[in-house]
Structure formats: structure tokens, C-alpha cells
LUMLUMRO-334086 format. One record per residue: residue in three letters; x, y, z of N, C-alpha, C, O in turn. Coordinates in steps of 0.02 Angstrom, whole numbers, plus 50000, padded with zeros to 5 digits. Example, Ala and Ser with C-alpha at 12.3 -4.5 7.8 and 13.67 -1.06 7.14 Angstrom:
ALA506604971650390506154977550390506604983550390507124983450423/SER506424988850354506844994750357506455000250394506705005750402/
//
This chain:
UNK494224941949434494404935449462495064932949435495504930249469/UNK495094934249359495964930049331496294937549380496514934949431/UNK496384943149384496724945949440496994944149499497514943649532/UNK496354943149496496484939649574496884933849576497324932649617/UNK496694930249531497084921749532497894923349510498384920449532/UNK497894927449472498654929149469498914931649510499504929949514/UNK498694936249555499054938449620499114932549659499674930449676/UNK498644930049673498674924249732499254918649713499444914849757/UNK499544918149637499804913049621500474916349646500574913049697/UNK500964920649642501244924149659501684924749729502274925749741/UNK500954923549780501134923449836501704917549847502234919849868/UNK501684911949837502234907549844503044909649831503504909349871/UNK503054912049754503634914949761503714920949790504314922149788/UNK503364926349821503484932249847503634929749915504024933449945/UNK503444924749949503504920350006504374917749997504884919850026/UNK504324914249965505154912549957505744916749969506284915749996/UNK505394923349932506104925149931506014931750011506484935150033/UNK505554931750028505484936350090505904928950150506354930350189/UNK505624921250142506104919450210506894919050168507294915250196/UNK507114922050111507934921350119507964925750129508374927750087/UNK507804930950164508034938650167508054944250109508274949950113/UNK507864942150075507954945149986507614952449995507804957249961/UNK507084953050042506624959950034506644963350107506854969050120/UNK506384958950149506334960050193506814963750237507394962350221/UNK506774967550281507074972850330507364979550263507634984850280/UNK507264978150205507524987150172507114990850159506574989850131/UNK507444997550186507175000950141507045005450099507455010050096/UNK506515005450057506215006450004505885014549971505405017449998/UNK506105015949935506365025449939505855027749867506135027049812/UNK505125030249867504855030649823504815039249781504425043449805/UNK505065040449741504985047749735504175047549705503955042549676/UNK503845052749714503175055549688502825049649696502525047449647/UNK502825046349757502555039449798501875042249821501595036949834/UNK501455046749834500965048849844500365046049830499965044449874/UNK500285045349777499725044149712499765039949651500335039349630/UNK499365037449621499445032949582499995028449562500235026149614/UNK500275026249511501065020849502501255019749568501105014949602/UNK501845028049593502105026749634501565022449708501675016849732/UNK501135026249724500775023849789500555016549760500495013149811/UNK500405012349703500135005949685500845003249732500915001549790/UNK501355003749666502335002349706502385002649783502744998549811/UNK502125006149809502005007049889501835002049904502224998149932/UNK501075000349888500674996649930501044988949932501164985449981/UNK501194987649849501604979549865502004980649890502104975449920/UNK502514984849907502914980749952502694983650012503204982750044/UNK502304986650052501964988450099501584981050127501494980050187/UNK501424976650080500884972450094501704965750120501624960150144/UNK502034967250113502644962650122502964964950197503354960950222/UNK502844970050228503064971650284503634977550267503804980950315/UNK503884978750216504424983850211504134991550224503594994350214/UNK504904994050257504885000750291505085006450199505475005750152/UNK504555011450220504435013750142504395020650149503955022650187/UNK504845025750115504895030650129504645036550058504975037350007/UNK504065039650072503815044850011504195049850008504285053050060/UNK504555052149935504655058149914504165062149874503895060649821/UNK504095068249917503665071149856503665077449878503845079149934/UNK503415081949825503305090749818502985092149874503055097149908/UNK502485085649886501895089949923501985086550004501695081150016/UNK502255088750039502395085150112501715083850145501655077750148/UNK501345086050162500605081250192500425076950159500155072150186/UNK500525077250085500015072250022500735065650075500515061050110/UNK501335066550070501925061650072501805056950136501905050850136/UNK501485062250212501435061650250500915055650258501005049750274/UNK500235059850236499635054650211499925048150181499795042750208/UNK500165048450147500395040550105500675036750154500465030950160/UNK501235039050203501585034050238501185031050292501375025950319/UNK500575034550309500095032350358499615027050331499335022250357/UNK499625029150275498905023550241499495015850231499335010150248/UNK500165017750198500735011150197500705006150256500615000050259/UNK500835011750306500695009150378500095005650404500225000750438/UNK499715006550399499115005550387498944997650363498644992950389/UNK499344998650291499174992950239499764987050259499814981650230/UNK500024988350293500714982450335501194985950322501674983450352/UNK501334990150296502284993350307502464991850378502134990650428/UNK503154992350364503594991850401503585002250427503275006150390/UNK504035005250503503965011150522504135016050446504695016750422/UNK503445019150418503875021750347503655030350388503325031950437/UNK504075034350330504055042950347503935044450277504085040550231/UNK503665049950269503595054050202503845060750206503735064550254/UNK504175062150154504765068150146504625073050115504385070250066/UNK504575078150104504515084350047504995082750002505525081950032/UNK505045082149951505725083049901505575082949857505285078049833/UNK505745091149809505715092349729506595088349695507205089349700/UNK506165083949663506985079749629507305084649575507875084849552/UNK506945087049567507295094849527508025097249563508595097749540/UNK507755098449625508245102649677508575098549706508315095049750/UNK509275097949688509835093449679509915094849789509905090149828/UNK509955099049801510165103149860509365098549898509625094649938/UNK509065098049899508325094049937508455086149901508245082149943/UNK508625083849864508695076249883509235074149906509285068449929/UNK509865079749903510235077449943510295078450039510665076250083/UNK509635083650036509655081850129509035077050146508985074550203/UNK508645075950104508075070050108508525064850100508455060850146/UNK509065062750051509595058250069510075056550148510305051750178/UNK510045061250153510415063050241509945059750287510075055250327/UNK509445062150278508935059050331508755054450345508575052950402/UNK508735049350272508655043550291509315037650293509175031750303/UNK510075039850283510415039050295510605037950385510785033050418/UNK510455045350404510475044450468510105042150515510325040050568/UNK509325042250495508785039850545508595031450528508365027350568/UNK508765030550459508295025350426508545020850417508205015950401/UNK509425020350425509715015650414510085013850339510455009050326/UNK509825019650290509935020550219509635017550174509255013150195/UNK509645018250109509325015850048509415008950028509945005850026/UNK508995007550017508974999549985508804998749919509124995849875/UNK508245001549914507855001449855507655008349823507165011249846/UNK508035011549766507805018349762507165017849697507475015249650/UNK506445019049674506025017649638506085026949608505985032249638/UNK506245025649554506185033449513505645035949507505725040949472/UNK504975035349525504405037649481504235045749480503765046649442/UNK504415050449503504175056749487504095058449416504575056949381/UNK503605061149386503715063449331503045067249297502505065149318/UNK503045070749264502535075949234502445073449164502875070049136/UNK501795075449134501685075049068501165080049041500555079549035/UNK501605085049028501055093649016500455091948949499905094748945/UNK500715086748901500155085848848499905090648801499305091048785/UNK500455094948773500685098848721500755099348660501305097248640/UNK500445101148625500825099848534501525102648540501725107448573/UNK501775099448511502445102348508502705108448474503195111848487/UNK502085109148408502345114048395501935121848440502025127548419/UNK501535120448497501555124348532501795124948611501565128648655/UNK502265120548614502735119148682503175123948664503445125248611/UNK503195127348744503605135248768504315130248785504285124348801/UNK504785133248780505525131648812505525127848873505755122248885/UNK505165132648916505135132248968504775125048996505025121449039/UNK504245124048968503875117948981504435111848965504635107449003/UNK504595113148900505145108348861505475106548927505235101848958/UNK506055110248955506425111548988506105109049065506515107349108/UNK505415108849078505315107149155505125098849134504835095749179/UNK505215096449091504885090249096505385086449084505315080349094/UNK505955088749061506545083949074506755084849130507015079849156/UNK506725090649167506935092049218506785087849290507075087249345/UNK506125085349256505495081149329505825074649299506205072049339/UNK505785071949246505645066649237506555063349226506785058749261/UNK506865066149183507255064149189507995066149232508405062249256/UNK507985072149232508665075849279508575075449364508925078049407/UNK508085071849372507745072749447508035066549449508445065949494/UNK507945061249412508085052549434508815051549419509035045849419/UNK509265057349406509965057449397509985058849459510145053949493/UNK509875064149490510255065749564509835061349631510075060349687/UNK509285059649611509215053249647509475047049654509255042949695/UNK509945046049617509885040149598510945039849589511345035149595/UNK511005044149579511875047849589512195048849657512765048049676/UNK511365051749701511715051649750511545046349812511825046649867/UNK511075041849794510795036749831511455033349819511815034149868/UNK511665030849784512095025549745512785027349766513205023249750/UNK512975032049796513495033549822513575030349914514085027649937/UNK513065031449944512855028749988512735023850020512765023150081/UNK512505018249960512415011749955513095008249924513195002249930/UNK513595012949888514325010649866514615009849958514735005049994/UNK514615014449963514895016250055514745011050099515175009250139/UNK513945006850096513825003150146514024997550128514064992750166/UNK514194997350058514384988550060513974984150040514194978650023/UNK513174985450036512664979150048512484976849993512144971849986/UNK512784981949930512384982049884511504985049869511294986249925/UNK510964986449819510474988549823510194987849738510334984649688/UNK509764992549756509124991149681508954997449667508765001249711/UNK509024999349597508935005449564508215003849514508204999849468/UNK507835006649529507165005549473507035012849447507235017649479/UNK506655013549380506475019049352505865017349296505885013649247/UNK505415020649317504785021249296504675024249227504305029249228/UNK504905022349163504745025949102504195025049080503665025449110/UNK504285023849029503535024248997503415020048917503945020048886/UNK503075018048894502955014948840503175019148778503455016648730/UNK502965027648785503325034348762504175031348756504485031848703/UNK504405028948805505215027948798505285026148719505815028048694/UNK504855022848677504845019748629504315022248571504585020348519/UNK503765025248556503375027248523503095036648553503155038148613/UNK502925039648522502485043748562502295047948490502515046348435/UNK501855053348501501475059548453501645064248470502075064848513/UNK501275070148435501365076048438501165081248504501275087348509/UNK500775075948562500665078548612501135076548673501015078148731/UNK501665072948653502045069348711502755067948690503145063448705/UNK502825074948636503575072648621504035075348687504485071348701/UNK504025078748711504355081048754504265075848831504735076248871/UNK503915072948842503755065548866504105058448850504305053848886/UNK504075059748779504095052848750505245054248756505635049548752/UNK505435060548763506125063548722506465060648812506885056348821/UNK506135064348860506115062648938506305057048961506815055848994/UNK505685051448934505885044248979506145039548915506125033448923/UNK506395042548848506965039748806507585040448855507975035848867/UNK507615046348881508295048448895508305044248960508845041648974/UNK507785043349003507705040449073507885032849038508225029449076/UNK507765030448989507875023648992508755022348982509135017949001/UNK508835028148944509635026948928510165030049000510765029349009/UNK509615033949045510215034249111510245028049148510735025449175/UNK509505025449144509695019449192510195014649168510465010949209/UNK510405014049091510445009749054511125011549086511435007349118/UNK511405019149078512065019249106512295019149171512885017849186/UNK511765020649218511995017249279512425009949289512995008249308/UNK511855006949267511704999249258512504996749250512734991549273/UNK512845001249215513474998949183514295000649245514834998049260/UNK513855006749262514305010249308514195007349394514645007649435/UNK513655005149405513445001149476513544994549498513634992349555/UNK513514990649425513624983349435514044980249485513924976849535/UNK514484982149461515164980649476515264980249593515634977649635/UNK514784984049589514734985949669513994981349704513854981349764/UNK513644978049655513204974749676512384977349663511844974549670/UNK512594984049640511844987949621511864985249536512274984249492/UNK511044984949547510724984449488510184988249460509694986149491/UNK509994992349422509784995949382509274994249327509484991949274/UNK508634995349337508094991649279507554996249270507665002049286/UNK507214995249257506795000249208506144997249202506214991249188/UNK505464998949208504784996249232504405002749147504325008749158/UNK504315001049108503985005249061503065001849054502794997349022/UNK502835007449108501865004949097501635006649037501845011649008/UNK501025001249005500495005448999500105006949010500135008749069/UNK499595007848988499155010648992498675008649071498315003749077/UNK498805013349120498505013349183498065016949208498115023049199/UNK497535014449246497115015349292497265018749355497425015649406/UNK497195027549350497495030449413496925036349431496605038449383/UNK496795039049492496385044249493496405049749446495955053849437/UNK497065049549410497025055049381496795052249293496845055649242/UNK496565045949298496425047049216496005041849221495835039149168/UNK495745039549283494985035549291494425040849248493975039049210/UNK494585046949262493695050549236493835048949162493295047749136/UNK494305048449118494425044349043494345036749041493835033649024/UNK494625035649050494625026649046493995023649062493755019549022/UNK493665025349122492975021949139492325023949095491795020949102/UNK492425030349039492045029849001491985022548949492435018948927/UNK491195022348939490915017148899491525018848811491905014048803/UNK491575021848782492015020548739492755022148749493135019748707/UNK493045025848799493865022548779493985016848838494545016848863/UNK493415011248868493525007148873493425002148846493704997048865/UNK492945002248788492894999348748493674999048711493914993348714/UNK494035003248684494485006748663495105000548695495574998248663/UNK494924998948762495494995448794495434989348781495894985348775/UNK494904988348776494784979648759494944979048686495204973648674/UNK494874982748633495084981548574495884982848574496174978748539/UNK496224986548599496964986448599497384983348636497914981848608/UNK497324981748696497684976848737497544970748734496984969148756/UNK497974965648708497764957848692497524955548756497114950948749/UNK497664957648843497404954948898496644955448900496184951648917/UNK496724964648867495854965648874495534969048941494934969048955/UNK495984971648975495884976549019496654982249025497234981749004/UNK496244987549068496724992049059497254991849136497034990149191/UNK497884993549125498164991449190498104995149252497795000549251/UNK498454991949328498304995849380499054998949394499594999249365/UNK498875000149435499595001949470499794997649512500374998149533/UNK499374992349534499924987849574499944980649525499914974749542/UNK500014983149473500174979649410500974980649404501374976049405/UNK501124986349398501814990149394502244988949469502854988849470/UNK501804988049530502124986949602502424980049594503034979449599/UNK501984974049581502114967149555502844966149518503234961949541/UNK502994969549468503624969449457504264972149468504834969849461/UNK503934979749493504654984149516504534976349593505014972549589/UNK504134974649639504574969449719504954964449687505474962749715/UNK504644959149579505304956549599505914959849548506354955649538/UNK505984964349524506474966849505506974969849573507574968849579/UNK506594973249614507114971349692507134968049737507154969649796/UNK507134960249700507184955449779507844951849734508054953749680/UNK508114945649776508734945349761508714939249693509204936549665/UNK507954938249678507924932149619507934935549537507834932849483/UNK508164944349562508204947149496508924950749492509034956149463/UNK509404946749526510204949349568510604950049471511024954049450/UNK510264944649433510794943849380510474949449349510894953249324/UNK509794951749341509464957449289509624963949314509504966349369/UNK509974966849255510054972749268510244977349171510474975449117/UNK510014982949197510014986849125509654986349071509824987849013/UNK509024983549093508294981049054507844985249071507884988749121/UNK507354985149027506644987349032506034982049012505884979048960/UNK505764982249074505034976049054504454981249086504314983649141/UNK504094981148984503644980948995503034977549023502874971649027/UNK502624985949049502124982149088501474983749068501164987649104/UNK501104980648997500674984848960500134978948920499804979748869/UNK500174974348952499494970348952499724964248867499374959848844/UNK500274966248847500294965248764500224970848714500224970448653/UNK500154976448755499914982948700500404983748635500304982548575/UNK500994986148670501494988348628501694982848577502054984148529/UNK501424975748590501774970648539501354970548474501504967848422/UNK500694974648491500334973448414500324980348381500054981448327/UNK500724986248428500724992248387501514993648343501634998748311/UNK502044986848352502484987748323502584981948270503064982048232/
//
């Protein structure tokens, strides 16, 4: 119910800034938008009327998403195949919606892997694919969106999905935690290099969330117990916990913020530092 009452309080200003034009008619470019974070990020601004476009590995999973968006109030959205790895596939998934879609408005970084490794038994290779997903993928997304959106003039919104890792992590998530360090410091340098043209650049670091893929953990009787003793809110987060802030980090009442990271982690991180 306090969920609920906080969403509902919300609505007023998410109302405001949709009649100045602030959100409304862009759109909104989700990498690894499929499933959990990214698809939560979907749904709010889906629930706002915006046209919303999935990137992802898996083209039916992408497909599926833009139907259920649709579904949930989007605006006409499509879902794309695109490994952000492969510099050569986001730049013709860039083309496409350039030419069909009217271009980028809002690019949301979220692709990213977390193999869950000791480090001292992480192969090269793994090392090497998880910067690769997480952070070298939201460079050429986000390099070459931004070129595009320099071109049109309108200005736009750069978001990137790190992680609480950006700042702490162990021996199972250094190569995680090394990833969305580095993801916080590209956006940080975007941020510096975009301004100037009207783009802004920010950074959404969750914690601890509620997603199909780590419900069969969390909903156990002790590491939810586990959540109520560590998060001062006292529940564990959703994903359209994380959607809530990447709509207003891109509507136009967050025009001055840029080159930040707000956490989104219930109070967690303030009693583990």
C-alpha cells in the first residue's frame, strides 16, 4: 500500500511535465529491454504513452516485449535484435530507427551480464566478455546515438544502468563491480562531451531488485528476512522502482542534471558505508 501511495503521489508531477511536452511524442531506445530493469524502464514510460523501442540478443524475446509495451499504453514501439558488443549491429539498429522512427530521444543503457565468479578463478575470456556487455556495448550505443541526436538539433537523454558494484563489490563480482565502475566514469565523460549540445548523461545505480531471474532467491523466508534487516525501507526493490527515475531523469524537469548517479537502493548503501 505505501507503494502504491507513492506511485499515485507522483502522478501529478509525471502529469505536468507530459502537458509541456517534456516526454511525450520520443522515442525511447532500451538495450536488453526484454526482461527485468530494462522491461520495469519499459513499462513506465509505456504507461505514459511513449513509442519504445527493445534492443536485445534475442529478437522474439525483443519482439514479445514491444507487444506486451503496446499492450500496457506505448506509443507504435518495435523490438530489434542487437548484440551491443557488435559495434557493426547497433549501428544498423541505429539506422532503423533513424529512418523509420523518427530517431532517438532517449537512449537507456541497460544490457549487461554478471557471470558470478571468484576472481581468482575468472578465465580472460569471461573477464573480457563482461566489460565487453556491460561496459564497451553502452560506448557504441551511446557514441553513436549521440551523433544523431547532435545532427537533429533537439537535443536528448543518455541514461546508464550501473550498479551499486559501481562502488563496493567481492570476490564474486569483481569483474562486475571493475564494468559498471568504468560504466559510471563513461557516462561521467559523455556528460562532459554532450552538454554543450543539449544532451544529458546520468546514471541510475539499483539495488537490490526483484526480477524473474533472482525472485527464486529473494522470496525465500530467510534472504528476505535478510532484506528487511538491511534496507532501512524494508523491502527489496522492483524494477519499476528504477523505471520511476530513469522517466524523470528524461523529462525536461531534470534538463540541469547531468553527470550524476542516483541511487536506487531503498537506503542500502548508506548504512554499508
Amino acid at each position: 500500500m505505501v507503494v502504491r501511495a507513492a506511485r499515485q503521489s507522483l502522478l501529478p508531477f509525471i502529469k505536468s511535465l507530459m502537458s509541456k511536452g517534456s516526454i511525450m511524442s520520443r522515442l525511447i531506445v532500451i538495450t536488453g529491454g526484454s526482461r527485468g530493469i530494462g522491461f520495469g524502464i519499459a513499462t513506465c514510460f509505456a504507461r505514459l504513452g511513449e513509442r519504445i523501442a527493445i534492443l536485445d540478443v534475442d529478437p522474439l524475446a525483443a519482439a514479445a516485449a514491444a507487444e506486451k509495451l503496446q499492450a500496457a499504453g506505448a506509443g507504435p514501439s518495435i523490438g530489434l535484435a542487437c548484440d551491443v558488443v557488435d559495434r557493426a549491429q547497433v549501428a544498423a539498429a541505429i539506422a532503423i530507427l533513424d529512418r523509420d522512427h523518427g530517431g532517438i530521444d532517449v537512449l537507456i543503457n541497460n544490457a549487461g551480464i554478471c557471470p558470478f565468479i571468484d576472481i581468482m578463478d575468472l578465465e580472460p575470456r569471461v573477464w573480457q566478455r563482461t566489460m565487453d556487455v556491460n561496459m564497451t556495448g553502452a560506448f557504441h550505443c551511446t557514441q553513436l546515438a549521440a551523433a544523431g541526436m547532435i545532427k537533429r538539433g533537439r537535443g536528448g537523454r543518455m541514461l546508464f544502468v550501473t550498479s551499486l558494484a559501481e562502488n563496493v563489490t567481492g570476490p564474486m563480482q569483481v569483474d562486475y563491480g571493475a564494468s559498471k565502475a568504468g560504466l559510471r566514469m563513461t557516462m561521467v565523460g559523455f556528460a562532459t562531451a554532450l552538454g554543450k549540445h543539449g544532451i544529458t548523461c546520468n546514471a541510475i545505480a539499483p539495488g537490490m531488485i526483484l526480477t524473474d531471474m533472482t525472485a527464486h532467491h529473494w522470496t525465500l523466508p530467510g534472504p528476505a528476512a535478510e532484506i528487511k534487516a538491511r534496507v532501512p525501507v524494508g523491502r527489496i526493490g522492483t524494477p519499476e522502482d528504477i523505471g520511476h527515475a530513469a522517466v524523470f531523469l528524461a523529462s525536461t524537469g531534470a534538463a540541469y542534471v547531468n553527470g550524476i548517479t542516483i541511487r536506487v537502493d531503498g537506503g542500502h548503501q548508506a548504512v554499508c558505508v
